[in-house]
C-alpha positions as a Markdown table, in Angstrom:
| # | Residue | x | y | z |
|---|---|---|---|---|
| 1 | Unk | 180.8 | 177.9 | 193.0 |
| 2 | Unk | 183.4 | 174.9 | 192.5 |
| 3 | Unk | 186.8 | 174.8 | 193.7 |
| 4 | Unk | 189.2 | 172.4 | 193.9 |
| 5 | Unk | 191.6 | 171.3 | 196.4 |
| 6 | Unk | 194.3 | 169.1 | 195.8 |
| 7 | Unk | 196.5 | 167.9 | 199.3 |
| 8 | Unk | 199.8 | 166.4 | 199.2 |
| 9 | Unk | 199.8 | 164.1 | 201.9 |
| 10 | Unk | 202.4 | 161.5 | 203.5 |
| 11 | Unk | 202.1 | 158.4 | 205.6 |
| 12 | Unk | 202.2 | 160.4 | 209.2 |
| 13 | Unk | 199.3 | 161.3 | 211.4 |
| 14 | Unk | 199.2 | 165.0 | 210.4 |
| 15 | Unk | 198.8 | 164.5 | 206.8 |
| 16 | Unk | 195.6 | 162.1 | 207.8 |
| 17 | Unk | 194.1 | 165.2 | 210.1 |
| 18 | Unk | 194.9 | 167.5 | 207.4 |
| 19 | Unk | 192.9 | 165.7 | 204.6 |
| 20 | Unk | 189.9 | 164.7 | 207.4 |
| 21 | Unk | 189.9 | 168.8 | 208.6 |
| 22 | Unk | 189.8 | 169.6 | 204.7 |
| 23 | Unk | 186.5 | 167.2 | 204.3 |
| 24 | Unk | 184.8 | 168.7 | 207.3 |
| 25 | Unk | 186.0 | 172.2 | 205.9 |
| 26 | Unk | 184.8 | 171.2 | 202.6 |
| 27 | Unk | 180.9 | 170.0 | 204.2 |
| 28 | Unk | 180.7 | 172.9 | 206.1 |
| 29 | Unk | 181.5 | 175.6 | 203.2 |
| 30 | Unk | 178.6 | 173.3 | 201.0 |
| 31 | Unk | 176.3 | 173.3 | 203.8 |
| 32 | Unk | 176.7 | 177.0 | 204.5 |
| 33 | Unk | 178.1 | 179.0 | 201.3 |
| 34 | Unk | 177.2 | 176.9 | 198.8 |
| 35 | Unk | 180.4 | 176.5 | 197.9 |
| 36 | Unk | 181.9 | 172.9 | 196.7 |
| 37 | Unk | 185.5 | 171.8 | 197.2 |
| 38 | Unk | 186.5 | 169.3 | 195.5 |
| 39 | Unk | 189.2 | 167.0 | 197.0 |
| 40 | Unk | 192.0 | 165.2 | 195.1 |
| 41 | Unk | 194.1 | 163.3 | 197.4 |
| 42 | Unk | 197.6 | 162.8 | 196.2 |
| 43 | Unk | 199.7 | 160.2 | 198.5 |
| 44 | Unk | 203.7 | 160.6 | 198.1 |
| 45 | Unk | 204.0 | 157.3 | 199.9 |
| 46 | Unk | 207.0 | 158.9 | 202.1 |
| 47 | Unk | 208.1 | 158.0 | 205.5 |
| 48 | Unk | 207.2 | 160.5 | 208.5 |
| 49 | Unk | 210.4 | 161.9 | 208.9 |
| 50 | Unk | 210.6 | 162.4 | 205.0 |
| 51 | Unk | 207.0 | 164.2 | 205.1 |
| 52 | Unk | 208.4 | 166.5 | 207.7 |
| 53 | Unk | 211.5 | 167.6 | 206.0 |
| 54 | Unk | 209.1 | 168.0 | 202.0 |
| 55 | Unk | 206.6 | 170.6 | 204.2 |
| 56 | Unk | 204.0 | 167.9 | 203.9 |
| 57 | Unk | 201.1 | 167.7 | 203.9 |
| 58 | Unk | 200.9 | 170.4 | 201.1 |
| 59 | Unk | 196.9 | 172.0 | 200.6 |
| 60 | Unk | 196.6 | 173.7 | 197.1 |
| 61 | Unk | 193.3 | 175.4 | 196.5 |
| 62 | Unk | 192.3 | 176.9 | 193.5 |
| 63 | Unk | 195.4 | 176.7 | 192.3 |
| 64 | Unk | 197.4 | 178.6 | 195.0 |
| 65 | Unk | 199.5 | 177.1 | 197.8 |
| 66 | Unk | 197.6 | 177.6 | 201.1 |
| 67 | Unk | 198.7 | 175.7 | 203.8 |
| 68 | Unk | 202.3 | 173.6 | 204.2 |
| 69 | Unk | 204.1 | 171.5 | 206.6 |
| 70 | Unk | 201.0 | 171.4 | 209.3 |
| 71 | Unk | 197.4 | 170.1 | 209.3 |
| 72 | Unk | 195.0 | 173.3 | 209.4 |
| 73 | Unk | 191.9 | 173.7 | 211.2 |
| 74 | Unk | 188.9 | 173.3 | 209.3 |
| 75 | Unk | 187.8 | 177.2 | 210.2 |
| 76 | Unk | 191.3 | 177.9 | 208.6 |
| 77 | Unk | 190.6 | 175.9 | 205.3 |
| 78 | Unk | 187.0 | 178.3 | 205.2 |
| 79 | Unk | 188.5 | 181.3 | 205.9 |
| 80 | Unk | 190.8 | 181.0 | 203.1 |
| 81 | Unk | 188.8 | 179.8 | 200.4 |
| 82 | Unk | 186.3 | 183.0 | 201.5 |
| 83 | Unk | 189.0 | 184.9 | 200.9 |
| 84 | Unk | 189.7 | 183.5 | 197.4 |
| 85 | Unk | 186.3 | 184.1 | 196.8 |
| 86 | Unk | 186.1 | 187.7 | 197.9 |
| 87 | Unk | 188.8 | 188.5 | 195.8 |
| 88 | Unk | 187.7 | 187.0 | 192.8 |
| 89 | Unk | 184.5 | 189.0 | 193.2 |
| 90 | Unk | 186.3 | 192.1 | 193.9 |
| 91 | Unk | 187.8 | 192.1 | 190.5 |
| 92 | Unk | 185.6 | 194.4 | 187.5 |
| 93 | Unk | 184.6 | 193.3 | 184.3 |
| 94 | Unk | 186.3 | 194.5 | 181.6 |
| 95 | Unk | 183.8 | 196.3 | 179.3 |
| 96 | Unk | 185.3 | 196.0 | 175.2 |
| 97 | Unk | 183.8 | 198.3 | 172.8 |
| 98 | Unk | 182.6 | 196.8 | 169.7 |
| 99 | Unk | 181.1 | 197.5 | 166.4 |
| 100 | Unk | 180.3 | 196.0 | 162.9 |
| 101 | Unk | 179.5 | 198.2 | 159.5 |
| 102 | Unk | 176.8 | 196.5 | 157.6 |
| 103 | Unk | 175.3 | 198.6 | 154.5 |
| 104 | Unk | 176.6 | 201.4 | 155.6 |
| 105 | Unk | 175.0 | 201.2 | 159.2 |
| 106 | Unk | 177.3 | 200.9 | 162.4 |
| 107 | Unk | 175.6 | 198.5 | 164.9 |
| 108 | Unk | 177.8 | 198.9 | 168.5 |
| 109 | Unk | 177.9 | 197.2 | 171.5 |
| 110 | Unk | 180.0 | 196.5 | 174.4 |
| 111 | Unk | 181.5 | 193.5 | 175.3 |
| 112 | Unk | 182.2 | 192.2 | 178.9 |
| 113 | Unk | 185.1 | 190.2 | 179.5 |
């Protein structure tokens, strides 16, 4: 599985522990899941006492806020993208009927979504 992870870093200490716990985070969910996080890095070049008052760094995974305004542990970062994935396998396949009329003879199926 590949996920992405896009963090929103400043020019202060906790952004630079937050992207270096979301690479070790990111190693250990390859090494033990299988899962692959990618990492974009996105500097907003903002003095430390800006970064503070914006909630950075900012950690969007998968397209969901996650973490704001503190550098998470890297058991943090894997417990929430195991959660992301649990709940994206919890979710059913939708199962479409379907049919075509040729000659007079109905061929069905279902479809899965």
């Amino acid at each position: 599985m590949l996920l992405e992870a896009i963090v929103f870093i400043g020019l202060d200490d906790t952004s630079n522990r937050a992207l270096e716990n979301l690479r070790e985070a990111s190693e250990a969910l390859v090494r033990d899941y299988g899962v692959k996080l990618v990492i974009v890095p996105v500097n907003m070049w903002l003095d430390p006492i800006n970064s503070s008052i914006k909630s950075l760094p900012m950690i969007v995974i998968n397209g969901f806020k996650a973490f704001s305004g503190y550098a998470p542990t890297p058991s943090e970062i894997e417990e929430y993208v195991l959660k992301i994935i649990r709940l994206k396998n919890r979710r059913e396949e939708l199962q479409l009927p379907a049919g075509t009329i040729h000659s007079e003879i109905l061929t069905a199926s279902a479809l899965a979504t």
